[in-house]
C-alpha positions in Angstrom: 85.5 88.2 112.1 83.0 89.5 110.5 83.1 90.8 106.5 82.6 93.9 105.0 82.1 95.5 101.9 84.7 97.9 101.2 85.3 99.8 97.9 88.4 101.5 96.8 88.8 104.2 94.3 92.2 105.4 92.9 90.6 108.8 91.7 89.2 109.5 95.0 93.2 108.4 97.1 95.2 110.4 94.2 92.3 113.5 95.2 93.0 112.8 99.0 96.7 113.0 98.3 96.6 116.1 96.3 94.8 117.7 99.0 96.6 116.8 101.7 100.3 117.6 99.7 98.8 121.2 99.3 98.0 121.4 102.9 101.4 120.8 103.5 103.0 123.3 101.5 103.8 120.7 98.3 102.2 120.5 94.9 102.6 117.9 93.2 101.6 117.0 89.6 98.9 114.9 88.6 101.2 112.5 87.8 102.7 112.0 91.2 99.5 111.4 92.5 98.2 109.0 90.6 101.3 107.6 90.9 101.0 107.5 95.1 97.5 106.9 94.4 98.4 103.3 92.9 101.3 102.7 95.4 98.4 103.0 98.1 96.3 100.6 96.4 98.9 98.0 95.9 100.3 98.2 99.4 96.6 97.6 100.7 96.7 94.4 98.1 100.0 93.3 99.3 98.9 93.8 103.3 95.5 91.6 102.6 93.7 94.7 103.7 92.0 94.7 100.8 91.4 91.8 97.8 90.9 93.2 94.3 87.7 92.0 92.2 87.0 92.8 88.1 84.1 93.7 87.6 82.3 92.5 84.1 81.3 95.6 82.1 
């Protein structure tokens, strides 16, 4: 199988979310979005979709 590069950005899930809640009739806090936003990331962690890497600053 081959490998790809693949980067994740909270921001840009919590954005989706919010979006998508709206469109839905919801509206949620920012807060609650950030909050699914994270969820999201850890489930992708915890599924081995994704691996997470720290970057040096």
């Amino acid at each position: 199988m081959k490998e790809i590069e693949v980067f994740i950005d909270t921001d840009e899930i919590a954005e989706f979310f919010f979006q998508e809640l709206l469109r839905r009739g919801y509206a949620p806090s920012d807060g609650e979005v950030e909050e699914l936003a994270d969820i999201t990331f850890e489930y992708l962690l915890a599924k081995c979709i994704i691996d997470e890497e720290v970057e040096d600053i």
